[in-house]
N, C-alpha and C positions, 0 to 999 in steps of 0.2 A: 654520549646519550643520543638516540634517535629521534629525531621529528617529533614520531609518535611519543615515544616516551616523556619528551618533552610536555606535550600535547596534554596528555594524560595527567600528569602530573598539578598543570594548569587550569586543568577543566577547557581546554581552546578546542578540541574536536571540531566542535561545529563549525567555528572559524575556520580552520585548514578543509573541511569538504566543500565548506559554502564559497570559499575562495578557487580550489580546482575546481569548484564549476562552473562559474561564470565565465573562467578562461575558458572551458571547455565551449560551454553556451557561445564564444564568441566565433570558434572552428565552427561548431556548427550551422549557425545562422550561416555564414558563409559558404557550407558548402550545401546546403537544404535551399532549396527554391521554395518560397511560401507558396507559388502559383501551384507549382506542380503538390505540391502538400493539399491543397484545397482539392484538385482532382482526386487525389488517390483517397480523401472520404468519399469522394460520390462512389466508389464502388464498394465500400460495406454497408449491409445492412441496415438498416435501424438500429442504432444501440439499445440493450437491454438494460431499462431503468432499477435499481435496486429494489426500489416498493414491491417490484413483482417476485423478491426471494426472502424479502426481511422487512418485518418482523415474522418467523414464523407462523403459519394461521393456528397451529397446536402449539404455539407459544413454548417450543424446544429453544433452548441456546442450538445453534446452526456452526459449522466450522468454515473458516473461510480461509486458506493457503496460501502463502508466499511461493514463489518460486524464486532459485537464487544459488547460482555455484559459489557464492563466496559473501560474505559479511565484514564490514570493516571491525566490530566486535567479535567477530570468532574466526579471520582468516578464511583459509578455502573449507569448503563445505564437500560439495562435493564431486571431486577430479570429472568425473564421466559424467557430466551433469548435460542431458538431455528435458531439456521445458516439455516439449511436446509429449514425449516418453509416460512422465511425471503428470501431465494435466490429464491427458485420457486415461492413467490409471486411477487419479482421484477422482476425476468427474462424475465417477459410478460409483463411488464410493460414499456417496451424500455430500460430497464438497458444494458448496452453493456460491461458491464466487471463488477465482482464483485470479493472487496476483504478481503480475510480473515485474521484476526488476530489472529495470531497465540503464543503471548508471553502469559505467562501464569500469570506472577504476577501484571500486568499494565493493559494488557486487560483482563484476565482472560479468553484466549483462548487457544485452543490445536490445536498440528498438526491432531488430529481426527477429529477436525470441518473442517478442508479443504479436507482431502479425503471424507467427507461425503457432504459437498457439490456438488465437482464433481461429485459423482458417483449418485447426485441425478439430478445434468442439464443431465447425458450422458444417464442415462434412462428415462429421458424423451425427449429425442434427443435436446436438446436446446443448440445451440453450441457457446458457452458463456464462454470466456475464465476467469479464476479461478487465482487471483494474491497472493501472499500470502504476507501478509507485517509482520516482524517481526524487530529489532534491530541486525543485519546482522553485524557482526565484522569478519564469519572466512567462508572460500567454503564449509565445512561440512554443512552449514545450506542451500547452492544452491541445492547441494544432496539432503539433509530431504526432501527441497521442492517438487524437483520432485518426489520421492518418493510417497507422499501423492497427490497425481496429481495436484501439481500445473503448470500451464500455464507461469507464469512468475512470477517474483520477486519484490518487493519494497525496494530498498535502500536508506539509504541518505547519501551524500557523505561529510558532518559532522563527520560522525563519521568512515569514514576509512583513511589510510595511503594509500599513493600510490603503497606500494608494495600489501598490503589488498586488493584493488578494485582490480588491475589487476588478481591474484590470482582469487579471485572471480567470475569476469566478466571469468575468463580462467572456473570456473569450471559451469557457465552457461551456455555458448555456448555448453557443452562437453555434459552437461545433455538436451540440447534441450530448455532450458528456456530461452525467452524476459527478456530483466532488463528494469524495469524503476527505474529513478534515481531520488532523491531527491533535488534539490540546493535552496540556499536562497542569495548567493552572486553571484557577477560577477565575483570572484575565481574560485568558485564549477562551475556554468557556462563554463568556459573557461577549465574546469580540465573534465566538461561531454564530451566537444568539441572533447579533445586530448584522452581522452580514446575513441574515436568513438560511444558514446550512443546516440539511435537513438531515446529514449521516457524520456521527461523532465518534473518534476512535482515542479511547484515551489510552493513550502513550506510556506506557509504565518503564519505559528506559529512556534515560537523559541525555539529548545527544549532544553535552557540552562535555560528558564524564564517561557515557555509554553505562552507567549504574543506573540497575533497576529495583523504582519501587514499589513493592509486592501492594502496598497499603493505597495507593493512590486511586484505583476503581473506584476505593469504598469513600475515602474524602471526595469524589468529584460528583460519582453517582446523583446524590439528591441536587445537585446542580443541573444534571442536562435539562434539556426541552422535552417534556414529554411527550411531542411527536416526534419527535427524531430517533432516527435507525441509531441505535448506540453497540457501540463495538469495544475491544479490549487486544491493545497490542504489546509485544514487548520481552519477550524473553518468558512466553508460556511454556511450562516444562513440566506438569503433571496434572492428574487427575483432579490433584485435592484445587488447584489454581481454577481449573475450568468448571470444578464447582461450585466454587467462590465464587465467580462471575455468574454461572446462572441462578445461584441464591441471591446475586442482586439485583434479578433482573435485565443483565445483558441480552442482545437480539444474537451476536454472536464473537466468537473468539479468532484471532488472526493467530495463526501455527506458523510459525516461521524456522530459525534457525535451528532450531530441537527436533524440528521432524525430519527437514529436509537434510540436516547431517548426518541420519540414522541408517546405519550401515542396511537397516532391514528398513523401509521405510513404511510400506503396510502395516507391518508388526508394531512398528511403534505409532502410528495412526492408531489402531485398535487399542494397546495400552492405553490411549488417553483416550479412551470412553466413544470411539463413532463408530 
């Protein structure tokens, strides 16, 4: 029996990623100079704060994209997987944020595919903030981010401690970067409230099992803050799902591995309603 299968079986997922990453996390600090990381933000832009795309002013649910040749829940996605390709086709397509996956052994992404991203919306002036979603356990990886022009961050607050997030959330603010935050409970919920996050993505896939549950928008919904940017991630896969979400008020829906495996990727962007 494999690893995984092991894994699976136990509900430990989360455990085996959150473990190869911190050995990972420890190569890199090592091979990343924080000095030179602090230079390479002073040559982007301004980050592009989220308030400025969501809530929509016509009050539509909005779609917001992963980018990602591979998923540890679905394998390889997509062999020829081109970021750059993939963002300036959607960018004109009403995408209002796109984001990039950045882990290297789950998604098989790099922090090169999100500076190449950005520097490919800012030349072609399309001002489309750039999120970077990675397994986030230490502030060195808020850094990288900006570094590589990210606009803001994806966390889930699964897997930090409360002295983790604050750290964290302390070295976002420093670098310029929006957090949005992950929960699946009325814990995490209540834990986004007290640390002040102002953008909520509820999680409908468990990353202890990788099962997702369709019902969890609707149990969390009357919990959030009602200023906050509230979003829906997770193994979205049809029309009838993204209507669900905008009959409860979502600001907008995260498209991830269902679109991006889509032999036609256009075509099934317009199947689910943009």
């Amino acid at each position: 029996m494999s690893v995984w299968e092991r894994a699976r079986r136990r509900g430990r997922f989360l455990e085996l990623i959150l473990e190869d990453k911190r050995e990972e996390l420890a190569r890199r600090r090592r091979a990343l100079d924080e000095g030179v990381l602090r230079l390479q933000i002073r040559l982007w832009p301004t980050s592009i704060p989220l308030r400025t795309i969501l809530p929509d002013p016509q009050g539509r649910l909005r779609p917001v994209v992963a980018l990602m040749r591979a998923a540890p829940f679905r394998g390889l996605l997509r062999p020829s997987y081109d970021p750059v390709h993939l963002a300036l086709s959607l960018a004109t397509q009403g995408v209002v944020a796109l984001v990039v996956m950045t882990d290297a052994r789950y998604y098989q992404g790099r922090l090169e595919h999100l500076a190449a991203v950005k520097q490919a919306l800012l030349r072609r002036q399309l001002n489309i903030p750039v999120i970077r979603h990675d397994f986030f356990l230490d502030p060195f990886q808020a850094l990288e981010a900006r570094a590589f022009g990210a606009d803001a961050i994806w966390i889930s607050l699964a897997m930090l401690s409360p002295s983790i997030l604050r750290d964290l959330l302390e070295a976002a603010a420093e670098c310029g970067l929006d957090v949005l935050a992950e929960v699946r409970t009325e814990a995490e919920v209540e834990a986004a409230r007290m640390a002040g996050l102002s953008a909520l993505i509820v999680q409908r896939r468990d990353w202890r099992t990788f099962a997702v549950d369709p019902a969890l928008p609707a149990r969390l919904r009357p919990l959030l803050p009602e200023t906050a940017i509230w979003m829906v991630a997770g193994g979205i896969s049809s029309p009838q799902e993204i209507e669900e979400a905008r009959a409860l008020g979502f600001h907008a829906v995260i498209l991830e591995e269902t679109l991006i495996g889509a032999r036609d990727l256009m075509a099934r962007y317009r199947e689910l309603g943009f």
